[in-house]
C-alpha positions as CSV (number, residue, x, y, z in Angstrom):
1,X,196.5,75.7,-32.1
2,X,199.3,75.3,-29.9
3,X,200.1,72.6,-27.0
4,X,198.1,73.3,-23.6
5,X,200.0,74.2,-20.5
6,X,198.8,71.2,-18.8
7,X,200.2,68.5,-22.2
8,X,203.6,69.8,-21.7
9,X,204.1,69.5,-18.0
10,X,202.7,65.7,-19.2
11,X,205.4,65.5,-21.9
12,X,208.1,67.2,-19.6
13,X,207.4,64.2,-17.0
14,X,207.4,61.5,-19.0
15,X,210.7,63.0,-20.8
16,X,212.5,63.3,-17.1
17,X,215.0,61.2,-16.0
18,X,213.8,60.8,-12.3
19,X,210.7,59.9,-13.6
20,X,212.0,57.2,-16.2
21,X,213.7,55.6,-13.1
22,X,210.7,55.9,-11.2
23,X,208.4,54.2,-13.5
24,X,211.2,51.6,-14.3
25,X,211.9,51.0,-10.3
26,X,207.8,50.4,-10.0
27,X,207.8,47.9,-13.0
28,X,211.0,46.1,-11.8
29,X,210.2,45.7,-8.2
30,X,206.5,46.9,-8.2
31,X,208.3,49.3,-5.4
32,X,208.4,52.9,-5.5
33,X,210.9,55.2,-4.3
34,X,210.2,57.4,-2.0
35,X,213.0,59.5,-2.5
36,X,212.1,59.9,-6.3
37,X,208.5,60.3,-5.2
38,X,209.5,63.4,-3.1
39,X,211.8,64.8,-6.1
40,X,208.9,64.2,-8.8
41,X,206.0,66.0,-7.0
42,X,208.7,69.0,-6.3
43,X,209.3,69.1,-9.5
44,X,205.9,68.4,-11.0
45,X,203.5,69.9,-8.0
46,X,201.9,71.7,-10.8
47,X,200.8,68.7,-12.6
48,X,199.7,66.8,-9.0
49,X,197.4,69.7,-8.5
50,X,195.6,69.0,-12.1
51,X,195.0,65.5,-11.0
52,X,193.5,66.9,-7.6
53,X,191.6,69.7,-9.8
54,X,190.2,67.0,-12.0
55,X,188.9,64.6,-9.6
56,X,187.5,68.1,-8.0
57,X,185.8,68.5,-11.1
58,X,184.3,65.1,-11.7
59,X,183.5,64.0,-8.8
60,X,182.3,66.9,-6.9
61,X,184.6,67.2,-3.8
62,X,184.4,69.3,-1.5
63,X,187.2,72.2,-1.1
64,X,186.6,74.4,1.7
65,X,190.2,72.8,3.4
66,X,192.0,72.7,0.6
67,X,194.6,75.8,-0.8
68,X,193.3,78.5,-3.1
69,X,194.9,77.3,-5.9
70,X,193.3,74.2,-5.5
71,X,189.8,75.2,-4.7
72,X,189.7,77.2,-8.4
73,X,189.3,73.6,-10.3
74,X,188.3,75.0,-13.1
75,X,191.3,76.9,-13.9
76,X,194.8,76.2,-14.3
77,X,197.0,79.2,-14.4
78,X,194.2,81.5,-14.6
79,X,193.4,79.2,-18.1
80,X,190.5,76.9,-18.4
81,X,191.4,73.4,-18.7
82,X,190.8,72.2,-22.3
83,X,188.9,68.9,-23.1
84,X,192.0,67.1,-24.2
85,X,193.7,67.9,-21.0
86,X,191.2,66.3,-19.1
87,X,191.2,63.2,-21.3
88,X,195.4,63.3,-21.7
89,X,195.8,63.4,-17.4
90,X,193.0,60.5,-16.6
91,X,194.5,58.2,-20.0
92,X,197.9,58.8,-18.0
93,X,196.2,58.2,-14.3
94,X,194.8,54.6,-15.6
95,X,196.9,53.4,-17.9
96,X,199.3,53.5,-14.9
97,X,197.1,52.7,-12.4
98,X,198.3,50.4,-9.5
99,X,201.8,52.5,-9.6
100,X,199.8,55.6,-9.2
101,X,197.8,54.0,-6.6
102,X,200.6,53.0,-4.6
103,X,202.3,55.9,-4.9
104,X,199.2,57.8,-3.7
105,X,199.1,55.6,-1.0
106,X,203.0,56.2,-0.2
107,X,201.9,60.0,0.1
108,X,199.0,59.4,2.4
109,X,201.3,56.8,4.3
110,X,204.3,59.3,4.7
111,X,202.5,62.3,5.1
112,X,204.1,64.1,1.8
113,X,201.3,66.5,1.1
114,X,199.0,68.6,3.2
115,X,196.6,67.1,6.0
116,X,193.9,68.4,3.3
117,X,195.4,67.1,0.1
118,X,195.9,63.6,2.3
119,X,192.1,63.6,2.9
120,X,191.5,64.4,-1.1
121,X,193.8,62.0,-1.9
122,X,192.3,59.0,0.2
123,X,188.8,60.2,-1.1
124,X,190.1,59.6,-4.8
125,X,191.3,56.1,-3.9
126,X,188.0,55.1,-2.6
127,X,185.9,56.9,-4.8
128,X,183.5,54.1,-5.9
129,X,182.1,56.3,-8.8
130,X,185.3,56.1,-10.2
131,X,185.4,56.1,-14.2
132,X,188.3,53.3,-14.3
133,X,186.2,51.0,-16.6
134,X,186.2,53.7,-19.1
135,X,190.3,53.6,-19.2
136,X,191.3,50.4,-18.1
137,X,190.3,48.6,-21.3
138,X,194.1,48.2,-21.9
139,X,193.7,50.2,-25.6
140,X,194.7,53.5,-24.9
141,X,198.1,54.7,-24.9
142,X,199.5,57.6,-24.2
143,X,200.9,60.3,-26.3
């Protein structure tokens, strides 16, 4: 079986150079760069949508505002997520979890995305059904 869509966007990030910098800037100067911020989600909007799709998922948001691309969670590309993508995205979301935090809060704060994504996103930051005990044991790794 081959590598899902959604595990190479993953690896492509975490190969790129602006996102190397990015993660290195945030552990440095627990910072982030706006400017690399902007570049990342450009580059990776795909792979920001399957974070927004799988919070969709799990926690039952609603959709009504958001794009049609967002408000078919249960696809990606016309593909139905696989299990492993699901678990890959959230090992990634809280094993780097206050720089993804603060650079959610950077996009709500600058206004980067949508007024509808902003609302998603600030529902994701204070979702207090949030599985973070499951990941934040500080065992996993990712691939």
């Amino acid at each position: 079986m081959g590598v899902s869509k959604v595990m190479r966007l993953k690896r492509e990030l975490l190969d790129d150079e602006d996102y190397i910098r990015f993660e290195e800037t945030y552990n440095k100067n627990e910072v982030i760069d706006t400017g690399l911020l902007i570049k990342l989600l450009n580059k990776y909007l795909d792979l920001y949508h399957v974070f927004l799709k799988l919070n969709i998922l799990l926690y039952g948001f609603d959709t009504k505002e958001l794009s049609e691309d967002l408000q078919d969670f249960l696809h990606f590309k016309g593909k139905k997520y696989y299990i492993d993508d699901l678990d890959s995205i959230l090992k990634f979301y809280y094993n780097h979890y206050p720089m993804f935090i603060k650079s959610i809060e950077e996009i709500i704060n600058s206004k980067l995305r949508p007024l509808s994504e902003i609302t998603l996103l600030k529902k994701i930051i204070n979702n207090p059904k949030e599985l973070k005990a499951i990941y934040v044991c500080g065992e996993l790794e990712d691939e």
